[in-house]
mmCIF file as gemmi writes it, N, C-alpha and C atoms, coordinates in Angstrom:
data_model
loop_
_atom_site.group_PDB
_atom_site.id
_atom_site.type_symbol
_atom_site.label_atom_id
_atom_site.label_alt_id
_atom_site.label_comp_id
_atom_site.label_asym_id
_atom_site.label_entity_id
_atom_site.label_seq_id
_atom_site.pdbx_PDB_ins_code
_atom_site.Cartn_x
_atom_site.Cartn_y
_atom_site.Cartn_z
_atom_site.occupancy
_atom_site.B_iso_or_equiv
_atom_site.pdbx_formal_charge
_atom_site.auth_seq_id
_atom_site.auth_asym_id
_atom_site.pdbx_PDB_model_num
ATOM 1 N N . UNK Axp A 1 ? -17.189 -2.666 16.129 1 0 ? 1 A 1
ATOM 2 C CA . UNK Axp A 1 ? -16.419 -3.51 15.234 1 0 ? 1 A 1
ATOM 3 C C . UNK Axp A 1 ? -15.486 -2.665 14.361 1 0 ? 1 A 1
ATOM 4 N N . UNK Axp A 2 ? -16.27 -1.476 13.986 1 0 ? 2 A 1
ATOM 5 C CA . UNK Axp A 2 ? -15.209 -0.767 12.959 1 0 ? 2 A 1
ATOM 6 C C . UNK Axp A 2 ? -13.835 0.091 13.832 1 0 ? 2 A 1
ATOM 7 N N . UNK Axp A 3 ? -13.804 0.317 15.361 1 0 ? 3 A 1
ATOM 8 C CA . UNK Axp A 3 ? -12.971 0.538 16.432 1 0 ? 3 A 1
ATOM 9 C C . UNK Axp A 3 ? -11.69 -0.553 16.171 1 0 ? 3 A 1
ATOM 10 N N . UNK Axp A 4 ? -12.376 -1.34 16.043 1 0 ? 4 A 1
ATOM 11 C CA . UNK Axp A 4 ? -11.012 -2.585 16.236 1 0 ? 4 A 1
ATOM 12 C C . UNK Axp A 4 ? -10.814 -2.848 15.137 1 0 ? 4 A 1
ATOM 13 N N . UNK Axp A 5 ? -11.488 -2.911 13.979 1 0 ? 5 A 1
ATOM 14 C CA . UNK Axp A 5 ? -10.261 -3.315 12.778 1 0 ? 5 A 1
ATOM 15 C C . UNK Axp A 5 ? -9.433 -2.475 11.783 1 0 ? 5 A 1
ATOM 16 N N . UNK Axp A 6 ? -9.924 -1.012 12.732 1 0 ? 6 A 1
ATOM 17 C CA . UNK Axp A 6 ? -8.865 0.446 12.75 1 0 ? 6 A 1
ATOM 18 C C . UNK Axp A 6 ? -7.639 0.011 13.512 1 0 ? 6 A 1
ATOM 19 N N . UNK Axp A 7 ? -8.16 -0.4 14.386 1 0 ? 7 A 1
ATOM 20 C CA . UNK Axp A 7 ? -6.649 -0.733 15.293 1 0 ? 7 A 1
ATOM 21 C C . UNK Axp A 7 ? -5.828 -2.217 14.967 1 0 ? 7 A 1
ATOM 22 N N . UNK Axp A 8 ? -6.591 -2.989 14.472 1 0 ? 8 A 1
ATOM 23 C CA . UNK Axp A 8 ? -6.22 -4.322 13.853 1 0 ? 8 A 1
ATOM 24 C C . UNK Axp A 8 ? -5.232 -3.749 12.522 1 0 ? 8 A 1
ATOM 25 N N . UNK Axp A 9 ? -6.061 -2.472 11.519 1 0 ? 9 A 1
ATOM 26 C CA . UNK Axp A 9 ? -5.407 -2.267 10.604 1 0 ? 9 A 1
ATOM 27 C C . UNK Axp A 9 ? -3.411 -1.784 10.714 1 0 ? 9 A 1
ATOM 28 N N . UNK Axp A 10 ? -4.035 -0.778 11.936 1 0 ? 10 A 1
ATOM 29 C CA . UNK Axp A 10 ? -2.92 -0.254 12.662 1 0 ? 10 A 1
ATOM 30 C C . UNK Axp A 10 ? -1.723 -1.213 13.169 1 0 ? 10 A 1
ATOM 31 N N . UNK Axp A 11 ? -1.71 -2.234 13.653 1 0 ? 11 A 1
ATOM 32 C CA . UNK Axp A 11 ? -0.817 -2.709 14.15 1 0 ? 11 A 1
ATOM 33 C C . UNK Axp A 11 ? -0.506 -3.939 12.722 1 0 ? 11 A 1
ATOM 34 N N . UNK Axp A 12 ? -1.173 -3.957 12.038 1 0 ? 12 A 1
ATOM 35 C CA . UNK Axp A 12 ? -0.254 -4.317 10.551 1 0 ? 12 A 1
ATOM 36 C C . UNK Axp A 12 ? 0.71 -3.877 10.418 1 0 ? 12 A 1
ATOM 37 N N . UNK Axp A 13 ? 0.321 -2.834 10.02 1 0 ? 13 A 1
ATOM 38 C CA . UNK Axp A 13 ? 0.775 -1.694 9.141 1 0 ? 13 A 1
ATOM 39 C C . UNK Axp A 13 ? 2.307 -1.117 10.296 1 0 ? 13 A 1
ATOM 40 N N . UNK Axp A 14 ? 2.297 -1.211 11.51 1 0 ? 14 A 1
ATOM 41 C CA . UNK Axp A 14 ? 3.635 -0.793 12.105 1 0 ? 14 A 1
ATOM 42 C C . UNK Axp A 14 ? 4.313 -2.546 11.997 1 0 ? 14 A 1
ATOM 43 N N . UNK Axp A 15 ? 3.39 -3.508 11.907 1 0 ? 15 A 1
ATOM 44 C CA . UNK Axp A 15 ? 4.743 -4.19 11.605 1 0 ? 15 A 1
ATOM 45 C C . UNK Axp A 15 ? 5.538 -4.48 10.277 1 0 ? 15 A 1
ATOM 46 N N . UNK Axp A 16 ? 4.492 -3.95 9.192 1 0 ? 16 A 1
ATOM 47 C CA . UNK Axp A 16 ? 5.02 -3.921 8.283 1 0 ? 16 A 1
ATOM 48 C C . UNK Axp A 16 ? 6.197 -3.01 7.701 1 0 ? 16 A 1
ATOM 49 N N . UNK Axp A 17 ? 5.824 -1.794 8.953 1 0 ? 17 A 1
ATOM 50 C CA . UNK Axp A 17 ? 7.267 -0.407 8.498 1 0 ? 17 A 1
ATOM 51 C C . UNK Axp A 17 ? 8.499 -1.099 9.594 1 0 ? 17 A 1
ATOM 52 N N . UNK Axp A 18 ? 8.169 -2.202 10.229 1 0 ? 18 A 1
ATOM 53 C CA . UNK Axp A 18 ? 9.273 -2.811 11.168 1 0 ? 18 A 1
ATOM 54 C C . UNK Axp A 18 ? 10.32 -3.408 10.246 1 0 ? 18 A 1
ATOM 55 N N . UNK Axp A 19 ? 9.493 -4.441 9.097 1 0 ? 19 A 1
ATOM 56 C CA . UNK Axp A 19 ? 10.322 -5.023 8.129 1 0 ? 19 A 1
ATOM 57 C C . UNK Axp A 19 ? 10.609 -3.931 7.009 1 0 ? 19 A 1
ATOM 58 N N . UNK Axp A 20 ? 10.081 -3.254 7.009 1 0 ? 20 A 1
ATOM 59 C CA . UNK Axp A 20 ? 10.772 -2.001 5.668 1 0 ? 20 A 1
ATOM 60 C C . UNK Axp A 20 ? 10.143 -0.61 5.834 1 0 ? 20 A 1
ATOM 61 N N . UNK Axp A 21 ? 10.854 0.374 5.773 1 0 ? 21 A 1
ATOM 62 C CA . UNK Axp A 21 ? 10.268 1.097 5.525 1 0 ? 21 A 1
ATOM 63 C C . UNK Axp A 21 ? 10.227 2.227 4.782 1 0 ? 21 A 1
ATOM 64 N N . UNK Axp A 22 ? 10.592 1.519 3.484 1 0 ? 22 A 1
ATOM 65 C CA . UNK Axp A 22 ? 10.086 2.095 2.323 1 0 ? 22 A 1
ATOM 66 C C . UNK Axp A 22 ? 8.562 1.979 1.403 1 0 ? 22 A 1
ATOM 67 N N . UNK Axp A 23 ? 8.55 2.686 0.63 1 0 ? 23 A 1
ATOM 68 C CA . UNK Axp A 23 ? 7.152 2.794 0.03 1 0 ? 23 A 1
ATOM 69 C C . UNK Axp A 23 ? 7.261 1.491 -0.678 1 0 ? 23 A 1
ATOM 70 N N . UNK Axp A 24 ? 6.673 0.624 -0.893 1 0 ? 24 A 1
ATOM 71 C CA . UNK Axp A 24 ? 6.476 -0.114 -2.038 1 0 ? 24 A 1
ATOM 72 C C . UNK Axp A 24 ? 5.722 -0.023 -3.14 1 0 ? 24 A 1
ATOM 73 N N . UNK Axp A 25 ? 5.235 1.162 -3.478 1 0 ? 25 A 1
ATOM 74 C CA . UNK Axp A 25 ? 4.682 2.038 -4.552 1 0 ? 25 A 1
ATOM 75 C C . UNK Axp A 25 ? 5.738 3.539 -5.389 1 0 ? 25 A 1
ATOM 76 N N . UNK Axp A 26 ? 6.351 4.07 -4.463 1 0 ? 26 A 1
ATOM 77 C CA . UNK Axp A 26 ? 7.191 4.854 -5.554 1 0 ? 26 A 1
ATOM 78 C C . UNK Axp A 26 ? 8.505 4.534 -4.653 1 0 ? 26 A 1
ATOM 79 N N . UNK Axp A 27 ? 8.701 3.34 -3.82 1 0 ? 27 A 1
ATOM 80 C CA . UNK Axp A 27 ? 10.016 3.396 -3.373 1 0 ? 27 A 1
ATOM 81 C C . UNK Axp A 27 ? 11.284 4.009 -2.488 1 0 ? 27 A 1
ATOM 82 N N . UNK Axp A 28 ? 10.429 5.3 -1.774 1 0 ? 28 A 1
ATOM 83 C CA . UNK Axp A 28 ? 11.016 6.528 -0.896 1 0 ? 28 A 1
ATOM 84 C C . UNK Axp A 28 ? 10.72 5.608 0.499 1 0 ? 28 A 1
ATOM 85 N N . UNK Axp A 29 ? 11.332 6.15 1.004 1 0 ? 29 A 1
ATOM 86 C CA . UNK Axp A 29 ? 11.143 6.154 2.802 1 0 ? 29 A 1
ATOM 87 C C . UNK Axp A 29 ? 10.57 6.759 3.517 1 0 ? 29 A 1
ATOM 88 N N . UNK Axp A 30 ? 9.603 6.033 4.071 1 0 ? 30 A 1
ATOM 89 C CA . UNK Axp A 30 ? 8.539 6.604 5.037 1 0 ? 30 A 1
ATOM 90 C C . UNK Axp A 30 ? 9.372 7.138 6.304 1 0 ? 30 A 1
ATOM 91 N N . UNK Axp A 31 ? 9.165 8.108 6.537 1 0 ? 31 A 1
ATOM 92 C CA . UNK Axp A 31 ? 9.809 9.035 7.577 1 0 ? 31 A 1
ATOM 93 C C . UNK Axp A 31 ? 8.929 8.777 8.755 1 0 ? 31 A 1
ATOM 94 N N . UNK Axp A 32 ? 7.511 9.11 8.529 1 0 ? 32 A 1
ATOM 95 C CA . UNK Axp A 32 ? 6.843 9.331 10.041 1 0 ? 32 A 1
ATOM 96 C C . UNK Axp A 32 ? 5.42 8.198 9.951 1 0 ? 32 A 1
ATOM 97 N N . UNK Axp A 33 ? 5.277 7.756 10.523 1 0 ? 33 A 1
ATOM 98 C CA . UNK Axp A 33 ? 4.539 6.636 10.816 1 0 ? 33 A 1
ATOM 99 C C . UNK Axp A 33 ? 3.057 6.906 10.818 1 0 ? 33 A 1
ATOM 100 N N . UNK Axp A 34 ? 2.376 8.017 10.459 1 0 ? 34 A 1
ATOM 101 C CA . UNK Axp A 34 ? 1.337 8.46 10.125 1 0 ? 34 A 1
ATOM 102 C C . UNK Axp A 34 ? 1.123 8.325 8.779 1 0 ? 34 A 1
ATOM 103 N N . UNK Axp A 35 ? 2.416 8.888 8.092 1 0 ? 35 A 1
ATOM 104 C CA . UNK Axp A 35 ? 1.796 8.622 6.577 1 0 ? 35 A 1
ATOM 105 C C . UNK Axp A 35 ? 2.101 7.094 5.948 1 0 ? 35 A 1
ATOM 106 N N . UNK Axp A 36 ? 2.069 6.525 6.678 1 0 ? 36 A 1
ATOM 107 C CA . UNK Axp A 36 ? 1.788 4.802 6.46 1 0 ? 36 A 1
ATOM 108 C C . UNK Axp A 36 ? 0.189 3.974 6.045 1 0 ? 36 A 1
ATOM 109 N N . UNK Axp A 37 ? 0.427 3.6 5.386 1 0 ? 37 A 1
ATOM 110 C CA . UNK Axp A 37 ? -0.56 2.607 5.158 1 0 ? 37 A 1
ATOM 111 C C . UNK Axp A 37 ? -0.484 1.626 4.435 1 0 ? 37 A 1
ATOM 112 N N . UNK Axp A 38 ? -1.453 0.558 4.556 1 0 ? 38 A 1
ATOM 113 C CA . UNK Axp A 38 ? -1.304 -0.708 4.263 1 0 ? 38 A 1
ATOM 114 C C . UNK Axp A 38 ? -1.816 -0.537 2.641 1 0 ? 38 A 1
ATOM 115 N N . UNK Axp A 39 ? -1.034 -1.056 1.652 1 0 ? 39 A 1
ATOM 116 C CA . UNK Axp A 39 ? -1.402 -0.943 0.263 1 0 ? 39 A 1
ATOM 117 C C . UNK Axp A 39 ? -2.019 -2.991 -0.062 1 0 ? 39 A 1
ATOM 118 N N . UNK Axp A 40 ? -3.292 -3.022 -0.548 1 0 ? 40 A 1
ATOM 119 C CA . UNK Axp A 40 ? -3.461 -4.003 -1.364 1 0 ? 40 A 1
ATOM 120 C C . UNK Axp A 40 ? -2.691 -4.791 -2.566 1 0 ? 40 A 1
ATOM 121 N N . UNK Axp A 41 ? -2.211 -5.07 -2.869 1 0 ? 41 A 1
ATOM 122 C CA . UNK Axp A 41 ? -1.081 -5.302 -3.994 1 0 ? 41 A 1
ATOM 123 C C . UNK Axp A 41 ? -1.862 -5.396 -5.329 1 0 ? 41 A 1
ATOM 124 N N . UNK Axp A 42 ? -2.889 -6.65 -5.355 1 0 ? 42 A 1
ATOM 125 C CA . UNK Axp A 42 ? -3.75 -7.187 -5.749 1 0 ? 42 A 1
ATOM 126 C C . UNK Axp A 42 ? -5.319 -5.991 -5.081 1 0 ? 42 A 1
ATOM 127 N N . UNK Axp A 43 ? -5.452 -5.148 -5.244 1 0 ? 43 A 1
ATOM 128 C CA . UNK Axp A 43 ? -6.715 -4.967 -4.605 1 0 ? 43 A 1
ATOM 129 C C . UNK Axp A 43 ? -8.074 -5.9 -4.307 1 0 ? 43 A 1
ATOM 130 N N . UNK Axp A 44 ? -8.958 -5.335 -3.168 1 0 ? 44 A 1
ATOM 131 C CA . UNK Axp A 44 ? -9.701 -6.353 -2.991 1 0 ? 44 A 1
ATOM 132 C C . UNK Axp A 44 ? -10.94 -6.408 -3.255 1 0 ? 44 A 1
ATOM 133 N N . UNK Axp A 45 ? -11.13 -5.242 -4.185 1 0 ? 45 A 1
ATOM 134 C CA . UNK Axp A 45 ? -12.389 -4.808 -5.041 1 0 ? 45 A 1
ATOM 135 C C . UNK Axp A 45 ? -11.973 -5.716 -6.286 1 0 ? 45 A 1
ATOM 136 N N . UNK Axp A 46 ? -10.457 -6.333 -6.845 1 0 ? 46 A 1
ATOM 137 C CA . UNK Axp A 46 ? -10.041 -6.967 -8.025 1 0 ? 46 A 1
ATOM 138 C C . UNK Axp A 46 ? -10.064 -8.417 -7.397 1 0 ? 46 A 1
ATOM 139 N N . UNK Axp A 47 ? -10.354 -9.157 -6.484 1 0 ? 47 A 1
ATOM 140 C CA . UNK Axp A 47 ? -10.309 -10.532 -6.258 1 0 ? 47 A 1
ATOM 141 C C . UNK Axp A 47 ? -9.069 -10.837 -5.231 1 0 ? 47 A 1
ATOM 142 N N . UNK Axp A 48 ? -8.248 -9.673 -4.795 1 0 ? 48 A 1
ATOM 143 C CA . UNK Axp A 48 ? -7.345 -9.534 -3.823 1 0 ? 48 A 1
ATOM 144 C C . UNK Axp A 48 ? -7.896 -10.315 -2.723 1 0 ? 48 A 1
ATOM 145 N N . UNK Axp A 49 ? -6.532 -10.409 -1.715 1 0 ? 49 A 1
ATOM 146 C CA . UNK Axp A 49 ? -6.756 -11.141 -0.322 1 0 ? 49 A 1
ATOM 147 C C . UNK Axp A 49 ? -6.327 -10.35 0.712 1 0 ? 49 A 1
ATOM 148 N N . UNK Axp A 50 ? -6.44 -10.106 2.035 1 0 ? 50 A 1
ATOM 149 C CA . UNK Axp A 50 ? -5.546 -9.497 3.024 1 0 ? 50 A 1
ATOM 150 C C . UNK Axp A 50 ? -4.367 -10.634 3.374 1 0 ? 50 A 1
ATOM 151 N N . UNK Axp A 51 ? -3.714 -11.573 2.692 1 0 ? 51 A 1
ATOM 152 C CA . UNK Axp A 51 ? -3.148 -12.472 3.005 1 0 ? 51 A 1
ATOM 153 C C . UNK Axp A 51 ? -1.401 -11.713 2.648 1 0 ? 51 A 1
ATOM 154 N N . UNK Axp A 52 ? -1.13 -12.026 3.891 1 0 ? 52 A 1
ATOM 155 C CA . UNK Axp A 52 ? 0.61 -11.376 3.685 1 0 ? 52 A 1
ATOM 156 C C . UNK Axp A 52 ? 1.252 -10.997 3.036 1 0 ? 52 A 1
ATOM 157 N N . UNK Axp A 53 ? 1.183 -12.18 1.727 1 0 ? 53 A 1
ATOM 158 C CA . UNK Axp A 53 ? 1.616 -11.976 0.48 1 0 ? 53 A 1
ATOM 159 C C . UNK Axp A 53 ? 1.29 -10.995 -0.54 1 0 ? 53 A 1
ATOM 160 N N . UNK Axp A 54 ? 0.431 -9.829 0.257 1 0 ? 54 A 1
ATOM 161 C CA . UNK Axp A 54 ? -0.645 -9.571 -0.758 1 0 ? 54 A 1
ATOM 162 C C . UNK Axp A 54 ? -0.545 -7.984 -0.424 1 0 ? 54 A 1
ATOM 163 N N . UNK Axp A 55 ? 0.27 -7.871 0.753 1 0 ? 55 A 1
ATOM 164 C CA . UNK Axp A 55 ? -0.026 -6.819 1.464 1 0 ? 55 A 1
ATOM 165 C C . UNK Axp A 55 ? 1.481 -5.693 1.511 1 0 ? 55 A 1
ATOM 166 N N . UNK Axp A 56 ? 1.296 -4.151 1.297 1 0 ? 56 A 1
ATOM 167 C CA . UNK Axp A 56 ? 2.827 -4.195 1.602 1 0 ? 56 A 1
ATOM 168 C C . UNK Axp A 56 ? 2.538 -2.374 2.05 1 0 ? 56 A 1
ATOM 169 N N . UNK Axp A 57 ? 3.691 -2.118 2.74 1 0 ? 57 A 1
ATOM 170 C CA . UNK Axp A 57 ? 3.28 -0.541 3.584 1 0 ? 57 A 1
ATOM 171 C C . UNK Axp A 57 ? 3.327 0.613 2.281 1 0 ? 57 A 1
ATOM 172 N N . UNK Axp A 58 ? 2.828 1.525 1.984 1 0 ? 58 A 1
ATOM 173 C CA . UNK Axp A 58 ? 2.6 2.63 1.182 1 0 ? 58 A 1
ATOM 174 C C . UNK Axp A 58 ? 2.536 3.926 1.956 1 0 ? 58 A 1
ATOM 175 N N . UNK Axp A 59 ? 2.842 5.231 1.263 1 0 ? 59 A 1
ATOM 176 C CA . UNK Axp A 59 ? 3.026 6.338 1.529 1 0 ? 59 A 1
ATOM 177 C C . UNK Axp A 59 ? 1.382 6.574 1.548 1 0 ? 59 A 1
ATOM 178 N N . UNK Axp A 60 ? 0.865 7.341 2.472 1 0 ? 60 A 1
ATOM 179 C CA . UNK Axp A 60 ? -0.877 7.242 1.783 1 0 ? 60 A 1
ATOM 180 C C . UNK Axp A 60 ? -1.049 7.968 1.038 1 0 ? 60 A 1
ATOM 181 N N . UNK Axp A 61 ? -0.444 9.108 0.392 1 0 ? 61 A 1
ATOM 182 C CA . UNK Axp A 61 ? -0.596 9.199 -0.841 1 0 ? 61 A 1
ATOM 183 C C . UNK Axp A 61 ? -0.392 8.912 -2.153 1 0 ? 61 A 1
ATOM 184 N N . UNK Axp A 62 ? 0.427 8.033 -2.068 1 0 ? 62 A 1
ATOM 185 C CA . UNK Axp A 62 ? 0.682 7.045 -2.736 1 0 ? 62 A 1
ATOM 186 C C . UNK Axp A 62 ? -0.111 6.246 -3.182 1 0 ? 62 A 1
ATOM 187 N N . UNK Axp A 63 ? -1.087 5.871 -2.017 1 0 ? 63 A 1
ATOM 188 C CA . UNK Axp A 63 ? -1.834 4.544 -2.144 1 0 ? 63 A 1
ATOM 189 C C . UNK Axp A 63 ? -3.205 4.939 -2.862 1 0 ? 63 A 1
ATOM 190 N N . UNK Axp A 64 ? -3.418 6.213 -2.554 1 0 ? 64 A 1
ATOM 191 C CA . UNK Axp A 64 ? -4.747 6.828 -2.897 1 0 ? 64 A 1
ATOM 192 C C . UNK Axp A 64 ? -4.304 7.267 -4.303 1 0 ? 64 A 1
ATOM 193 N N . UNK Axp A 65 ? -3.389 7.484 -4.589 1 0 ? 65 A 1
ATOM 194 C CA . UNK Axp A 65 ? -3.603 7.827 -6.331 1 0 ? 65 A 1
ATOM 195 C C . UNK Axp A 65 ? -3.232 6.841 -7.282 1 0 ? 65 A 1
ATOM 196 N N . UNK Axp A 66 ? -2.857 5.124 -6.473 1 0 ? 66 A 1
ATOM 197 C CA . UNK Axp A 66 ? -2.966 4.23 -7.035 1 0 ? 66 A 1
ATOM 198 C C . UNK Axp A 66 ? -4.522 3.534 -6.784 1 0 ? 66 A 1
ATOM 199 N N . UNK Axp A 67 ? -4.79 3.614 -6.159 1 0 ? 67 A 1
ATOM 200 C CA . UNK Axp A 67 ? -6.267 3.376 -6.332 1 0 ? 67 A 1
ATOM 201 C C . UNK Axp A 67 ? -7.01 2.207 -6.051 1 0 ? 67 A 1
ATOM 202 N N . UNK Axp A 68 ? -7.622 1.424 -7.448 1 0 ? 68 A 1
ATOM 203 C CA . UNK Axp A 68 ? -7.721 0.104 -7.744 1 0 ? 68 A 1
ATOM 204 C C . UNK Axp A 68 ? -7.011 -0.403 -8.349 1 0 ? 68 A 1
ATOM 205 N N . UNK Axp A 69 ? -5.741 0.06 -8.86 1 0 ? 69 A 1
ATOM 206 C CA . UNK Axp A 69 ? -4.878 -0.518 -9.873 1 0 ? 69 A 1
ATOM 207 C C . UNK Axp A 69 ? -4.588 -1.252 -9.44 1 0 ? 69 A 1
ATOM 208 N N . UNK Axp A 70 ? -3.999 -2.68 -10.268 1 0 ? 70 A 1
ATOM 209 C CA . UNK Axp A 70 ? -3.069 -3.626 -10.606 1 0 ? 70 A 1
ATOM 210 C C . UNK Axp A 70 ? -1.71 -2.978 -11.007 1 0 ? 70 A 1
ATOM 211 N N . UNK Axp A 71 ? -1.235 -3.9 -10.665 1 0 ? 71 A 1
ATOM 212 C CA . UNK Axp A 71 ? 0.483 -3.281 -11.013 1 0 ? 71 A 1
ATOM 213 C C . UNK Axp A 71 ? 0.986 -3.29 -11.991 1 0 ? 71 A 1
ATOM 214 N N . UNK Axp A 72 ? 0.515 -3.882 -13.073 1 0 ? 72 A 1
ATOM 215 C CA . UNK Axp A 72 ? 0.849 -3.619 -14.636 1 0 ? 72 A 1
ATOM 216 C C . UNK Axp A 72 ? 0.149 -2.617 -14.942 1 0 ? 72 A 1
ATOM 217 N N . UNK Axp A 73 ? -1.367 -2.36 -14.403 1 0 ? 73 A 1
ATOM 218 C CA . UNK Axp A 73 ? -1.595 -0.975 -14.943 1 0 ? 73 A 1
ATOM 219 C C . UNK Axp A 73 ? -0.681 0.238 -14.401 1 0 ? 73 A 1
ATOM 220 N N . UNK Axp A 74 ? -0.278 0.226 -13.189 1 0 ? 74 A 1
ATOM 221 C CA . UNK Axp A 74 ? 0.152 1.497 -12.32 1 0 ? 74 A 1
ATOM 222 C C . UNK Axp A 74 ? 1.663 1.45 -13.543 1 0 ? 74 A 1
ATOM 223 N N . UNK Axp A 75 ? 2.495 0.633 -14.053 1 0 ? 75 A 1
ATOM 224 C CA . UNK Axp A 75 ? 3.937 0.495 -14.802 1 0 ? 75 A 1
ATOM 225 C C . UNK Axp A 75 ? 2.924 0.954 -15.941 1 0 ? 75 A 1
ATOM 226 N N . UNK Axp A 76 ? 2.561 0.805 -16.758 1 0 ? 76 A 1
ATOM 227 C CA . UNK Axp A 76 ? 1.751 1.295 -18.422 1 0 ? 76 A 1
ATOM 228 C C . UNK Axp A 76 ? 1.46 2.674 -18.129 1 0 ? 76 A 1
ATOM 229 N N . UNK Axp A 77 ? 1.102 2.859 -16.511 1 0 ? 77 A 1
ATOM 230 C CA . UNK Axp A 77 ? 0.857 4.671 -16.504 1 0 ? 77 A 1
ATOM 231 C C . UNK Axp A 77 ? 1.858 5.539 -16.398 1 0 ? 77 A 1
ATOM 232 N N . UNK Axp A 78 ? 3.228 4.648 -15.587 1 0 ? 78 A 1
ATOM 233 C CA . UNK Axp A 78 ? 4.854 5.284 -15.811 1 0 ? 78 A 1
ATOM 234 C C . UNK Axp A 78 ? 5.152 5.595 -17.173 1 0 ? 78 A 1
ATOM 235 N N . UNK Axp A 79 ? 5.08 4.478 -18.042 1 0 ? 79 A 1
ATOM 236 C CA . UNK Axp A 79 ? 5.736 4.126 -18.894 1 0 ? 79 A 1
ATOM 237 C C . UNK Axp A 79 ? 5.284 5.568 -19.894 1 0 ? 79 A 1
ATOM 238 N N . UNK Axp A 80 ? 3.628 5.602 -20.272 1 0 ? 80 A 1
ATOM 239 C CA . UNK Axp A 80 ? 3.347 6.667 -20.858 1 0 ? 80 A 1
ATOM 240 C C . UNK Axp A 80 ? 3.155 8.086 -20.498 1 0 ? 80 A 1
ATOM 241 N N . UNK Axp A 81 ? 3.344 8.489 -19.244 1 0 ? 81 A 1
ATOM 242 C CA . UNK Axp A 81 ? 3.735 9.466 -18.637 1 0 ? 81 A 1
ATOM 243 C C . UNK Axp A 81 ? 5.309 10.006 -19.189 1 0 ? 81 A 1
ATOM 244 N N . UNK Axp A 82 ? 6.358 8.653 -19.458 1 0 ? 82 A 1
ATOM 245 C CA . UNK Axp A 82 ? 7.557 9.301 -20.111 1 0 ? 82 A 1
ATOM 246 C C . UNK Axp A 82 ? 7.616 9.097 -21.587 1 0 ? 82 A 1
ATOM 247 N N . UNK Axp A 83 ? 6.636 8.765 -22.057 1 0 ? 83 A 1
ATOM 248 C CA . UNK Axp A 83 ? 6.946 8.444 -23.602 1 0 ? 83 A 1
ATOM 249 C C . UNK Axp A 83 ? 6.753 9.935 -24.121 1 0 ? 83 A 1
């Protein structure tokens, strides 16, 4: 089971760099299709869904040093990073 929803995850995630392929976490362009991954928007440890709306491609490092955040927290950590 965990075989296939590696590969279930996988073929998201290339159609999601089909419709863009920029980060939707710091906004750059994913160059190579390895460092792709599917970002939670809403995470699903926070009451998140895997539902489309919910879902968007990330740099994976990106995604891993956003974490569990919500997206007002990840902007409050910009914000005071430049204050």
């Amino acid at each position: 089971m965990e075989k296939k929803y590696k590969n279930d995850q996988r073929k998201i995630c290339n159609r999601l760099l089909r419709a863009s392929n920029v980060c939707g976490l710091c906004g750059e362009q994913i160059t190579k299709r390895k460092e792709a991954t599917i970002d939670h928007i809403i995470p699903l440890s926070r009451g998140g869904s895997d539902s489309v709306h919910n879902v968007q491609v990330a740099h994976e490092k990106c995604n891993q040093e956003k974490g569990n955040k919500l997206p007002d927290e990840i902007k409050l950590k910009k914000e005071n990073e430049h204050a």
